[in-house]
Structure formats: C-alpha cells, structure tokens
N, CA, C and O atoms as a DFTB+ gen file, in Angstrom:
324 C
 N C O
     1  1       0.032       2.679      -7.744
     2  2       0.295       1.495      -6.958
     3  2       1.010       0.470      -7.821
     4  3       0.802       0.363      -9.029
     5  1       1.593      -0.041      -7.352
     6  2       2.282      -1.374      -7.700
     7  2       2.706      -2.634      -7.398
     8  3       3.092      -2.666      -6.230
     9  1       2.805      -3.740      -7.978
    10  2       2.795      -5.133      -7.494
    11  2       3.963      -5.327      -7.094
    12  3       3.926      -5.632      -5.902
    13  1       5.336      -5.297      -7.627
    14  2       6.481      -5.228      -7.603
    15  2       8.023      -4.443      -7.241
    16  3       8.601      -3.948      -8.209
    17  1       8.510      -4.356      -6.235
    18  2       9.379      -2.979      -6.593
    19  2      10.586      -3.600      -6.590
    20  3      11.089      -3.913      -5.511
    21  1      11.303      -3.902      -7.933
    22  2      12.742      -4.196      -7.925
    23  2      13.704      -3.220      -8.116
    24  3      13.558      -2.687      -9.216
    25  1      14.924      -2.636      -7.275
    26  2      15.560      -1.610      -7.927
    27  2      17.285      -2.562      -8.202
    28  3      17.985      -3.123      -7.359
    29  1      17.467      -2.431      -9.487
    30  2      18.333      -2.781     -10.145
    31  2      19.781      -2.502      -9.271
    32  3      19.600      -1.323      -8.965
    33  1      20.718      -2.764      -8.857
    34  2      21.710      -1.726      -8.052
    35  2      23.103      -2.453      -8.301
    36  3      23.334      -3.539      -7.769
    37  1      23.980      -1.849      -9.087
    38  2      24.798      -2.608      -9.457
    39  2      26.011      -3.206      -8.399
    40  3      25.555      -3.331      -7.262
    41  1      26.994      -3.478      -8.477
    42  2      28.041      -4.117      -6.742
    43  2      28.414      -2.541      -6.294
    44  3      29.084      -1.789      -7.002
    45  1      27.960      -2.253      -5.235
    46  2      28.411      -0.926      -4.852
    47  2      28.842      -0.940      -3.336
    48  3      28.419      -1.909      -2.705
    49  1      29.340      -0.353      -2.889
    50  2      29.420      -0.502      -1.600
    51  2      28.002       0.618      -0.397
    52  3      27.753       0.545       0.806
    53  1      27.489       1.412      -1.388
    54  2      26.551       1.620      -0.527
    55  2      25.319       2.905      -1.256
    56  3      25.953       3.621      -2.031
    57  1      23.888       3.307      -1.191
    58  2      23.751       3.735      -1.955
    59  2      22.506       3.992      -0.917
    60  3      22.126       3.301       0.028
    61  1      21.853       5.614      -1.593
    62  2      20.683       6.172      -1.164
    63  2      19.655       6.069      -1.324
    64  3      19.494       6.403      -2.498
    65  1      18.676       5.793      -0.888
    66  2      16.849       6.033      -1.469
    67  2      16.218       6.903      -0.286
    68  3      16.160       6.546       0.890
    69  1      15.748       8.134      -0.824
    70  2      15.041       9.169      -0.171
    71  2      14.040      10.063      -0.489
    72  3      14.114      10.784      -1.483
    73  1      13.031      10.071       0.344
    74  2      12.089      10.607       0.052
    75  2      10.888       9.549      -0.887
    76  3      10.579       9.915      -2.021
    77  1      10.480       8.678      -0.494
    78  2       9.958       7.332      -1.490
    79  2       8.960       6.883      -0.508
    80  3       9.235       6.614       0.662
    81  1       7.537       6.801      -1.146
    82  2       6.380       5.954      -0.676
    83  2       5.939       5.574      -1.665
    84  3       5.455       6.163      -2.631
    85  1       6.191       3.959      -1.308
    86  2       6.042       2.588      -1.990
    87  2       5.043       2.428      -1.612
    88  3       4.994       2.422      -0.382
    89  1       3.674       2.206      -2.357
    90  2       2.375       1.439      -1.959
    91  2       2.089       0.159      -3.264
    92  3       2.372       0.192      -4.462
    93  1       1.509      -0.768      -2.544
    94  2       1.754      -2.438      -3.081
    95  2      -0.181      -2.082      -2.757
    96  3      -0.929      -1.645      -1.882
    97  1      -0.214      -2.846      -4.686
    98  2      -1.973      -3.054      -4.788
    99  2      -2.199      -4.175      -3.860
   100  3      -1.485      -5.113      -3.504
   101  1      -3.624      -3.739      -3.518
   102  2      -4.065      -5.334      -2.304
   103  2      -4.225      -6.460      -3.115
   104  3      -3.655      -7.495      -2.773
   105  1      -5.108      -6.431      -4.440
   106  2      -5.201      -7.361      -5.142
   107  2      -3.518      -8.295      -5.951
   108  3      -3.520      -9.294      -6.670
   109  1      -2.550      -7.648      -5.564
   110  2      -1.379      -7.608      -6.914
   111  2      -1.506      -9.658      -6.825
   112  3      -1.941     -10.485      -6.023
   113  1      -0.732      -9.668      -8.372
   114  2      -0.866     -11.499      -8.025
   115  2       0.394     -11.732      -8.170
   116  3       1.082     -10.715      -8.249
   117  1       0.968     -12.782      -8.237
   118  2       2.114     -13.263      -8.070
   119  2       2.879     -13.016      -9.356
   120  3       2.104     -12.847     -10.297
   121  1       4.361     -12.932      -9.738
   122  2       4.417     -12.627     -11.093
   123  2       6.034     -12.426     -10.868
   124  3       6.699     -12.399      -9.832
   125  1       6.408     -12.294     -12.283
   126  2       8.176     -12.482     -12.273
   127  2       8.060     -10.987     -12.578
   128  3       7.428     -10.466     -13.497
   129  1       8.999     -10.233     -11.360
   130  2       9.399      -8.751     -12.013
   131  2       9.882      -8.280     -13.392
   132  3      10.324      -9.145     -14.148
   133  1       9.849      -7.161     -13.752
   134  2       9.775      -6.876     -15.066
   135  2      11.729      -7.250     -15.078
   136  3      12.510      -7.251     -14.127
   137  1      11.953      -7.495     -16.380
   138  2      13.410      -7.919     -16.376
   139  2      14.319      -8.522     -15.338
   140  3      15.519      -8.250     -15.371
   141  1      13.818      -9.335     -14.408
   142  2      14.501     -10.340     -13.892
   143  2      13.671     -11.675     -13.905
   144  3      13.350     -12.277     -12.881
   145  1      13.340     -12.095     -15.280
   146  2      13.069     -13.314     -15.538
   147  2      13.327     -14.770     -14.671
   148  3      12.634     -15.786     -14.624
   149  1      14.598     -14.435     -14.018
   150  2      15.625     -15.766     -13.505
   151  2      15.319     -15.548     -11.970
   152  3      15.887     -16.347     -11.226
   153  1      14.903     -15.057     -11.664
   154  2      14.205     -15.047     -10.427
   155  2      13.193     -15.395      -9.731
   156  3      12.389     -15.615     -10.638
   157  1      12.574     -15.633      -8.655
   158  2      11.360     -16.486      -7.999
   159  2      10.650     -15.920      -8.171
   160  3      10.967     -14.746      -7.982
   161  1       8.902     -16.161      -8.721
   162  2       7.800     -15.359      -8.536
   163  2       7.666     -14.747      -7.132
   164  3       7.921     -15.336      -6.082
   165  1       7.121     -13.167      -7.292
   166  2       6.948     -12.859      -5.756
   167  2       5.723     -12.015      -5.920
   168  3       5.045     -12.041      -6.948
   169  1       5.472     -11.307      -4.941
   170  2       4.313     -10.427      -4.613
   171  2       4.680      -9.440      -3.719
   172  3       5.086      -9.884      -2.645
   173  1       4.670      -8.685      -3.788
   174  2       4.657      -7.350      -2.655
   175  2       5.816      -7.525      -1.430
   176  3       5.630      -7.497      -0.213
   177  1       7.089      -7.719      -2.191
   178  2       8.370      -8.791      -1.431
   179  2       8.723      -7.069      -0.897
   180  3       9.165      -7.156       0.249
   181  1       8.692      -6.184      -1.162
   182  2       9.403      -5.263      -0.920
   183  2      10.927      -5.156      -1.462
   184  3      11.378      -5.913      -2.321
   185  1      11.870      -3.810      -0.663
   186  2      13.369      -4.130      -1.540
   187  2      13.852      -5.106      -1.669
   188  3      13.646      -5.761      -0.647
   189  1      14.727      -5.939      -2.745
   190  2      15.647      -7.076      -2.771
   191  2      17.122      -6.443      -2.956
   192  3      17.679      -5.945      -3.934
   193  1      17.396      -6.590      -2.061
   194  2      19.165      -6.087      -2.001
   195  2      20.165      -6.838      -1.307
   196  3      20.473      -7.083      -0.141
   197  1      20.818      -7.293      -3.239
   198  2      21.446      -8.014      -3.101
   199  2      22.990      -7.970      -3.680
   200  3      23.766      -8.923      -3.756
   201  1      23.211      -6.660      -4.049
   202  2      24.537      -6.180      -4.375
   203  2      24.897      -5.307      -3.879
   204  3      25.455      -4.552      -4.675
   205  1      24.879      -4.881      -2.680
   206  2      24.992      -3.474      -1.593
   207  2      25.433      -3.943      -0.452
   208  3      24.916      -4.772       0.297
   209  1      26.664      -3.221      -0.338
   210  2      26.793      -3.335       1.557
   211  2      26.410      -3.011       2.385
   212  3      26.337      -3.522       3.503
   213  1      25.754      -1.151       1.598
   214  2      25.545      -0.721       2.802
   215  2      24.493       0.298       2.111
   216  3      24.803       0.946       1.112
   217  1      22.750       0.414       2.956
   218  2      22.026       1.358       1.994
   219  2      21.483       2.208       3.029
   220  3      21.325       1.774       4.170
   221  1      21.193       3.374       2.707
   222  2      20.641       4.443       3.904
   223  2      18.884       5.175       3.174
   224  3      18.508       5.759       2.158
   225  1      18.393       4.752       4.230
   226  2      16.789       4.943       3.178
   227  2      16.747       6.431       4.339
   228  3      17.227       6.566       5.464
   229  1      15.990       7.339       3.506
   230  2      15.499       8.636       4.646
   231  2      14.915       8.771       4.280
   232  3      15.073       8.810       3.060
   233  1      13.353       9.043       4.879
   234  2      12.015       9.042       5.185
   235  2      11.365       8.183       3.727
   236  3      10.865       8.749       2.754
   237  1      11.465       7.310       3.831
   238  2      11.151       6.123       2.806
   239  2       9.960       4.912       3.799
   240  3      10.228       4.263       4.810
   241  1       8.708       4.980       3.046
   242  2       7.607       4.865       3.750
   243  2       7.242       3.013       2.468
   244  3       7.347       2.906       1.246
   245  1       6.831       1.945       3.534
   246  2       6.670       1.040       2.226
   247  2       5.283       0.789       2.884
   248  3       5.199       0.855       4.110
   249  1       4.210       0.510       2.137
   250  2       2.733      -0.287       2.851
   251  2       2.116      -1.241       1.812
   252  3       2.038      -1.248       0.583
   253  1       1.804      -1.855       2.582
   254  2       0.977      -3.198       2.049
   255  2       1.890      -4.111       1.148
   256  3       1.512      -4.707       0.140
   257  1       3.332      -4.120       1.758
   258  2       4.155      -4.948       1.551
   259  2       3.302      -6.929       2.493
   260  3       2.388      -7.143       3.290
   261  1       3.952      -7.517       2.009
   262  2       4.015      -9.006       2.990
   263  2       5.347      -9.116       3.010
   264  3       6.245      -8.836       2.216
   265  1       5.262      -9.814       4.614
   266  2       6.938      -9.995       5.182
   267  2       7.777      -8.477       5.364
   268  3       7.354      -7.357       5.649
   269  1       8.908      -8.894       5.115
   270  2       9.930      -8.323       5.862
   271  2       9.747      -7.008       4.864
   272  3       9.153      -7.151       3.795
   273  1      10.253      -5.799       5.237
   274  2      10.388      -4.413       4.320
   275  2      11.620      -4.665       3.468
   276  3      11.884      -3.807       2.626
   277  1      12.573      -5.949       3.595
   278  2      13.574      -5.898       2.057
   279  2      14.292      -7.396       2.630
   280  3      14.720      -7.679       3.748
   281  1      14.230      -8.120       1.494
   282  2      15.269      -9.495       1.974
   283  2      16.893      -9.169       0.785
   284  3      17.083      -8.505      -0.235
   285  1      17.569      -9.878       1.479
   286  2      18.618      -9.929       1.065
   287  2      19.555     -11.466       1.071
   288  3      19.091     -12.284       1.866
   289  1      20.591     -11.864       0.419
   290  2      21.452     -12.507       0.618
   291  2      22.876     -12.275       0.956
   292  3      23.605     -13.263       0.878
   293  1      23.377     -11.205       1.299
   294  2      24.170     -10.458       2.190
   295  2      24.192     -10.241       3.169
   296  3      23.580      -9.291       3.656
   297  1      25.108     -11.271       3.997
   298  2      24.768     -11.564       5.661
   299  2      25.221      -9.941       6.334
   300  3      24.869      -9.486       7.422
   301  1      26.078      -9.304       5.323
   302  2      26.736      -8.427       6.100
   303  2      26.223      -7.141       5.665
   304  3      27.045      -6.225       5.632
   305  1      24.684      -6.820       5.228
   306  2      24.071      -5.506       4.854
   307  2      24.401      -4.792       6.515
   308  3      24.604      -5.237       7.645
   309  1      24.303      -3.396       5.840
   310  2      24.363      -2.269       6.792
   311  2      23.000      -1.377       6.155
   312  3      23.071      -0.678       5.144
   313  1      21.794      -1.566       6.965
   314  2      20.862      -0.724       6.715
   315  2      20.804       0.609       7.872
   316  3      20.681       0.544       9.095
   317  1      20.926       1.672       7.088
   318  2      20.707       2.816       8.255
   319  2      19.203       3.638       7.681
   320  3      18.960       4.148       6.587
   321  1      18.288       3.497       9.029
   322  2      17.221       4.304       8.657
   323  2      16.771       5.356       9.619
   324  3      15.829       6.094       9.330
C-alpha cells in the first residue's frame, strides 16, 4: 500500500498504464511526494498528469483514493479507459 502515487511523465503526447492496482493506506498522512519537493502536500490525490495529452489506462483499478481518480492542469487531456 501506499500514500502517494506520482508517475514522473516527461512532455509526451500520450502514454500507457496497464494492468495496475493502486491501493492508498487508510491511515496515509499528508506529505510532499518523494522528489517533487515544489509541489503541494497531498494524500491519496491519485494520478497527477500534467505533461500528457493523451493517456490510455487498461484495466487499471485505483481504491481508497480521495477526490477525483487523477487531476490535471491540461484543459485538453484525452483520457481513454
């Protein structure tokens, strides 16, 4: 289990995650992900994708996330699931 799931993803135009069950500890506490210091404390934020246009998850399972299953600042993501 884990508190955090950041995946690093460099400017791409689009990229895979498959086959993945993400489970978030109930207890996890708030905390800066491992190597993104410059970022907001979070908790069980789920994906952050924020250099992708376009990502295709297949059979990718997330639980005991809070909020949304991935935020972004890319008005123009293309999620296919």
């Amino acid at each position: 289990m884990i508190t955090n799931i950041i995946i690093k993803i460099e400017k791409s135009d689009s990229r895979l995650i498959n086959n993945a069950l993400i489970t978030f500890k109930k207890d996890a506490g708030e905390g800066y992900p491992a190597m993104m210091s410059f970022v907001e404390k979070c908790s069980k934020k789920g994906f952050v994708l924020n250099n992708v246009d376009k990502i295709v998850l297949i059979n990718v399972k997330m639980d005991g996330n809070i909020g949304d299953y991935y935020v972004t600042n890319n008005p123009n993501l293309e999620l296919i699931r």
